[in-house]
mmCIF file of the C-alpha atoms, coordinates in Angstrom:
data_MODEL
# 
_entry.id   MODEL 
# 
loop_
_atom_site.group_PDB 
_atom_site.id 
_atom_site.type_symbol 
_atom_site.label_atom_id 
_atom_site.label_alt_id 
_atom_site.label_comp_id 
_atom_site.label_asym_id 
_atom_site.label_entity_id 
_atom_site.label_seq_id 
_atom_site.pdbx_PDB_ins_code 
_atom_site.Cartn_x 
_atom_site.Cartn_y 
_atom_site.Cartn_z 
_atom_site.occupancy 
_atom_site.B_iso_or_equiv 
_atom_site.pdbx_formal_charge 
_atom_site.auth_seq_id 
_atom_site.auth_comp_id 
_atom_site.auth_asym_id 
_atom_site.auth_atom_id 
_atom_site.pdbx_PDB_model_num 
ATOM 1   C CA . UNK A 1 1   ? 100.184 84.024  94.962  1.00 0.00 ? 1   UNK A CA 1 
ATOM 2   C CA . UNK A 1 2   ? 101.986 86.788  93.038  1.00 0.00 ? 2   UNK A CA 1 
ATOM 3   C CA . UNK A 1 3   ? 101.817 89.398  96.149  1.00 0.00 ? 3   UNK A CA 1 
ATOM 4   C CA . UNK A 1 4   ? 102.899 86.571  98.612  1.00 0.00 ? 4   UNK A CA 1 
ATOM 5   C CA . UNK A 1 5   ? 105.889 85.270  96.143  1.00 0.00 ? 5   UNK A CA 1 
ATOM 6   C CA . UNK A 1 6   ? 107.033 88.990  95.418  1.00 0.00 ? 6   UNK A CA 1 
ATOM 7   C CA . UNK A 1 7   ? 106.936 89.482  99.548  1.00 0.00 ? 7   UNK A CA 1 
ATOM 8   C CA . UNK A 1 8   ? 109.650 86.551  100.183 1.00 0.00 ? 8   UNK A CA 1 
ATOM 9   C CA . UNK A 1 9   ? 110.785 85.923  96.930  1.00 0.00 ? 9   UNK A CA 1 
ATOM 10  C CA . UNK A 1 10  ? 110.801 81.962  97.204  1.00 0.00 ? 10  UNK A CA 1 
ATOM 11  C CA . UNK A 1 11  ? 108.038 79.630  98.631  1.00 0.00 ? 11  UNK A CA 1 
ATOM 12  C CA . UNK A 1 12  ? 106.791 76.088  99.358  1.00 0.00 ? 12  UNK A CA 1 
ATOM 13  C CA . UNK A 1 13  ? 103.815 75.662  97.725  1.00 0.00 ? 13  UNK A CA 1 
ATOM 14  C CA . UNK A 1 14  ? 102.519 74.811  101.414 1.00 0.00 ? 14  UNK A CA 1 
ATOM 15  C CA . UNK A 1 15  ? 104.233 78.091  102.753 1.00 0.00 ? 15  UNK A CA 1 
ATOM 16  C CA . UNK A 1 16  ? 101.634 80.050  100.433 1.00 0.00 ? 16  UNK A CA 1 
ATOM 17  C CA . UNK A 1 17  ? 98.929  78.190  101.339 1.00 0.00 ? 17  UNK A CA 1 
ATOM 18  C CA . UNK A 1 18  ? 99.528  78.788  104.896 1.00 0.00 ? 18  UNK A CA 1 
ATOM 19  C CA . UNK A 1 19  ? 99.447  82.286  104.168 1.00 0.00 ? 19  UNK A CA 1 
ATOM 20  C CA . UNK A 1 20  ? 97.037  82.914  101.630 1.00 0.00 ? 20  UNK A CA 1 
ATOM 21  C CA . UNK A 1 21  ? 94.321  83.475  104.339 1.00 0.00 ? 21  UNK A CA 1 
ATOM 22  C CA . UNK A 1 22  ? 95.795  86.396  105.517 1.00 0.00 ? 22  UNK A CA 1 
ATOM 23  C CA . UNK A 1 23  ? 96.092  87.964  102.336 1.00 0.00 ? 23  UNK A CA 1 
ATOM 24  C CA . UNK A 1 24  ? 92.476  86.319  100.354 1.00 0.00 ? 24  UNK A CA 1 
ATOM 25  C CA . UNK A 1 25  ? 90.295  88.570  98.787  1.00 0.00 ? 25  UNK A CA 1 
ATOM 26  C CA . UNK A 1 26  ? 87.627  86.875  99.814  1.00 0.00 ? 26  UNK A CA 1 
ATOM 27  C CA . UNK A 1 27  ? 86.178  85.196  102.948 1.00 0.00 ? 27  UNK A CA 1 
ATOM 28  C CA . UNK A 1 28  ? 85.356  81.429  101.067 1.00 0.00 ? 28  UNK A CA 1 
ATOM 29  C CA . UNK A 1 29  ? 87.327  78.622  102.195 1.00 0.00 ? 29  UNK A CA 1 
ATOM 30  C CA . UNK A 1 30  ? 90.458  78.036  99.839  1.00 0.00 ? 30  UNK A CA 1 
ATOM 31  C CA . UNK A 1 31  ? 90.904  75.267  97.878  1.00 0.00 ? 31  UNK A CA 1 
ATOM 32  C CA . UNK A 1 32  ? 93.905  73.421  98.054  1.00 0.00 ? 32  UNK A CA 1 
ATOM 33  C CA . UNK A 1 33  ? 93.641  72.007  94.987  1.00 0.00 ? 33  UNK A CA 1 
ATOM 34  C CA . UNK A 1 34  ? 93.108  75.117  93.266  1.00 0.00 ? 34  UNK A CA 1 
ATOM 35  C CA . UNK A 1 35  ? 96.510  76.721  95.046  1.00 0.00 ? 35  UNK A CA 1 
ATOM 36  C CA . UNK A 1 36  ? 98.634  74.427  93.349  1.00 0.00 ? 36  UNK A CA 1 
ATOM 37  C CA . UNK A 1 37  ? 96.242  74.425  89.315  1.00 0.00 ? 37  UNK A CA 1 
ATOM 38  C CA . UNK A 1 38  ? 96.942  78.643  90.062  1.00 0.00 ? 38  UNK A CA 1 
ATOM 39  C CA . UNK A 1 39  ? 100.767 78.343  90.715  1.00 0.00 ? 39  UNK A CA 1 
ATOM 40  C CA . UNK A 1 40  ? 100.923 75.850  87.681  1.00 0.00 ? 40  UNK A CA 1 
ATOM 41  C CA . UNK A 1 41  ? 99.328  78.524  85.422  1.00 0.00 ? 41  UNK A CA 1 
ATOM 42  C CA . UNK A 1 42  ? 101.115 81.205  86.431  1.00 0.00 ? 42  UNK A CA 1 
ATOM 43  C CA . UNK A 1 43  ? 104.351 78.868  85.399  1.00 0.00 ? 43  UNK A CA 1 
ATOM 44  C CA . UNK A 1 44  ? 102.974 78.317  82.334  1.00 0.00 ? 44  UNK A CA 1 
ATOM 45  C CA . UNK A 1 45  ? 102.454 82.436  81.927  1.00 0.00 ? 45  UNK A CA 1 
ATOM 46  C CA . UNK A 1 46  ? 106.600 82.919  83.206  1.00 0.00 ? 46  UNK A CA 1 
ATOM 47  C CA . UNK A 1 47  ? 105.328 84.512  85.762  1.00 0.00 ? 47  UNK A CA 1 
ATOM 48  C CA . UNK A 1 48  ? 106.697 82.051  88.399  1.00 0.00 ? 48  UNK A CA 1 
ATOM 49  C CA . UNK A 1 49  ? 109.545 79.471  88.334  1.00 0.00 ? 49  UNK A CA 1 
ATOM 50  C CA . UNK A 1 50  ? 109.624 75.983  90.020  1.00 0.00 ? 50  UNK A CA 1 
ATOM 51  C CA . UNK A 1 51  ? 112.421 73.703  91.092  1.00 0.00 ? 51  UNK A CA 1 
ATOM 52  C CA . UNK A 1 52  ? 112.613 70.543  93.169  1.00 0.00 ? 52  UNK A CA 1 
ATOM 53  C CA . UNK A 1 53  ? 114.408 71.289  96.785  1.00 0.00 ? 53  UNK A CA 1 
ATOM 54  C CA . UNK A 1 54  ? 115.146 68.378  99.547  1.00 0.00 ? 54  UNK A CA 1 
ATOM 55  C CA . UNK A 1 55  ? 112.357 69.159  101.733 1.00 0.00 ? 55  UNK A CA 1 
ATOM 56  C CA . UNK A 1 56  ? 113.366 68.985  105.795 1.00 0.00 ? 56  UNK A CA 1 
ATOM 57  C CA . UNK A 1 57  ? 113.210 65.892  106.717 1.00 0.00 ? 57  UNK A CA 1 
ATOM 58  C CA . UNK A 1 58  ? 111.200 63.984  104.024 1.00 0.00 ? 58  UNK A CA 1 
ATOM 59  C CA . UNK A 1 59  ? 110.802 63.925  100.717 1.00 0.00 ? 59  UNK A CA 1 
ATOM 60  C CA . UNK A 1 60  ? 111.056 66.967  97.745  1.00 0.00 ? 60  UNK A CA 1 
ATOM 61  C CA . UNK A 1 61  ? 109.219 69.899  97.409  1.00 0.00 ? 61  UNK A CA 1 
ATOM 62  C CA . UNK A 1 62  ? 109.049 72.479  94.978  1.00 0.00 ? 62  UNK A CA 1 
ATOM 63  C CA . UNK A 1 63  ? 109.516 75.690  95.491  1.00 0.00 ? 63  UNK A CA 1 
ATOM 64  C CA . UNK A 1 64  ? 108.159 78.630  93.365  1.00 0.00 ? 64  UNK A CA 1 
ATOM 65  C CA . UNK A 1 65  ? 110.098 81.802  92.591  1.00 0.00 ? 65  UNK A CA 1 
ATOM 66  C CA . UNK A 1 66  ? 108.430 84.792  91.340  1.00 0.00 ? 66  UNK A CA 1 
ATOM 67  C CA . UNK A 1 67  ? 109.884 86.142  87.988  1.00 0.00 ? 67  UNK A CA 1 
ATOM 68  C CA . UNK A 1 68  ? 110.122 89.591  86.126  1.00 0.00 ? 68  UNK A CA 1 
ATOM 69  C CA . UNK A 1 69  ? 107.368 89.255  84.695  1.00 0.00 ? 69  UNK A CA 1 
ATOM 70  C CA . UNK A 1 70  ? 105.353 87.661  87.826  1.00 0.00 ? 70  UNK A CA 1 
ATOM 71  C CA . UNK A 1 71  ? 106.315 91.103  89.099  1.00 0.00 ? 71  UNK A CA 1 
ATOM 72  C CA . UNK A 1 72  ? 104.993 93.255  86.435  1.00 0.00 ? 72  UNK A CA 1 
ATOM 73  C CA . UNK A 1 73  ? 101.525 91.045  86.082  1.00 0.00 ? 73  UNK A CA 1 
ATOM 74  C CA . UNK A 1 74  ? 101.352 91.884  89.968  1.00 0.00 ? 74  UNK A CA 1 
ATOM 75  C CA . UNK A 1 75  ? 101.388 95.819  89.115  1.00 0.00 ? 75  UNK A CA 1 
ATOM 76  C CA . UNK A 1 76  ? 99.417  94.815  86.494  1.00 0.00 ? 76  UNK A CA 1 
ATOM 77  C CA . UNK A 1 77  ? 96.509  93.668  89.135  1.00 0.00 ? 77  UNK A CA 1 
ATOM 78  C CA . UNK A 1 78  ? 97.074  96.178  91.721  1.00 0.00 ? 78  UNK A CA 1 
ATOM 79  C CA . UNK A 1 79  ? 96.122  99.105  89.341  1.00 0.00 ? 79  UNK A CA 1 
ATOM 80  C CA . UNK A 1 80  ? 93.521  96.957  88.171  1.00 0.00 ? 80  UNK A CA 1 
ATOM 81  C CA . UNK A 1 81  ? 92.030  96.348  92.114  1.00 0.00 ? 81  UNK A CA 1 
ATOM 82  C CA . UNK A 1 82  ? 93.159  99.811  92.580  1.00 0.00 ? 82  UNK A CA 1 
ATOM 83  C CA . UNK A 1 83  ? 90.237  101.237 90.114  1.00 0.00 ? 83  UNK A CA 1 
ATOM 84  C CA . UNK A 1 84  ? 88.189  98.629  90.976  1.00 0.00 ? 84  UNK A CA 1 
ATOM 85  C CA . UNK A 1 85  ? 88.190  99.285  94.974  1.00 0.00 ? 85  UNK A CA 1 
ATOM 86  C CA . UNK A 1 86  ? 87.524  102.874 93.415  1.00 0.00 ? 86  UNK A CA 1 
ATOM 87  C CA . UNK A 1 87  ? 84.444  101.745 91.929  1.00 0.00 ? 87  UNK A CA 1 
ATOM 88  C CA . UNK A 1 88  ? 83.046  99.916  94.916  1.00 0.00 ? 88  UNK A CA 1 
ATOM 89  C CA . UNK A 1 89  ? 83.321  102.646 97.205  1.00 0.00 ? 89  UNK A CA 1 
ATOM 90  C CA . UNK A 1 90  ? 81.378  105.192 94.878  1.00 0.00 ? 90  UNK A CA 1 
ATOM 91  C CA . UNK A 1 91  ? 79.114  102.297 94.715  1.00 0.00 ? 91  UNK A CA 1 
ATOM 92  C CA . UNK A 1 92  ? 78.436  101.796 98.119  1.00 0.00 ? 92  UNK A CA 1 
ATOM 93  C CA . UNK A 1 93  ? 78.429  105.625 98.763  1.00 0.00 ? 93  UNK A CA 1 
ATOM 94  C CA . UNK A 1 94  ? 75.479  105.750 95.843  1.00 0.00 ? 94  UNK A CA 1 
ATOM 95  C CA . UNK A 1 95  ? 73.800  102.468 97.419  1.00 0.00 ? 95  UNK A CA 1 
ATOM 96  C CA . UNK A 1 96  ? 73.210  104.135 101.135 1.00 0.00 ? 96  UNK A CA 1 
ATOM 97  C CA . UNK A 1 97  ? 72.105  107.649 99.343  1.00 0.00 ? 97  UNK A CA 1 
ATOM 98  C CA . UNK A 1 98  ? 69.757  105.285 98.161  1.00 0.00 ? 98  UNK A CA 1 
ATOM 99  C CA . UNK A 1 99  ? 68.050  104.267 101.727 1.00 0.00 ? 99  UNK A CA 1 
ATOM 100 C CA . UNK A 1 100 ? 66.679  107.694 101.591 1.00 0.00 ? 100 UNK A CA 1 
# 
């Protein structure tokens, strides 16, 4: 949500959704639910800010807005998925020196 927010700044909650596919870290199907509980945490952390906006044509929406500090978490993660992609490499590499 972070990486997507920081990318356009502003965002439907339905816009990230949308997107979220594209950028998943995983191939299991996303829950929608579970969009929205994430983007109220990350409120709750400062990390993100919300607002009601007249949505086009029918009723409000809120739209997110990724804060300072949504920004620094995000570095935050990407050094931590940084060693960790690190880890799973020399991992694999050790795995198929297994086969032997």
């Amino acid at each position: 949500m972070l990486y997507l927010l920081c990318r356009q700044e502003t965002a439907y909650g339905y816009e990230l959704l949308q997107q979220l596919p594209e950028v998943a870290l995983t191939d299991s199907e996303i829950d929608v639910a579970a969009v929205y509980r994430i983007l109220h945490t990350l409120e709750q952390a400062g990390c993100v800010t919300s607002q009601w906006k007249p949505g086009p044509g029918g009723p409000d929406r809120r739209v997110y807005t990724i804060t300072q500090v949504g920004r620094e978490h995000l570095q935050d993660w990407a050094a931590v998925l940084e060693r960790r992609g690190h880890q799973m490499i020399e991992f694999a590499q050790h795995s198929h020196e297994l086969k032997g």
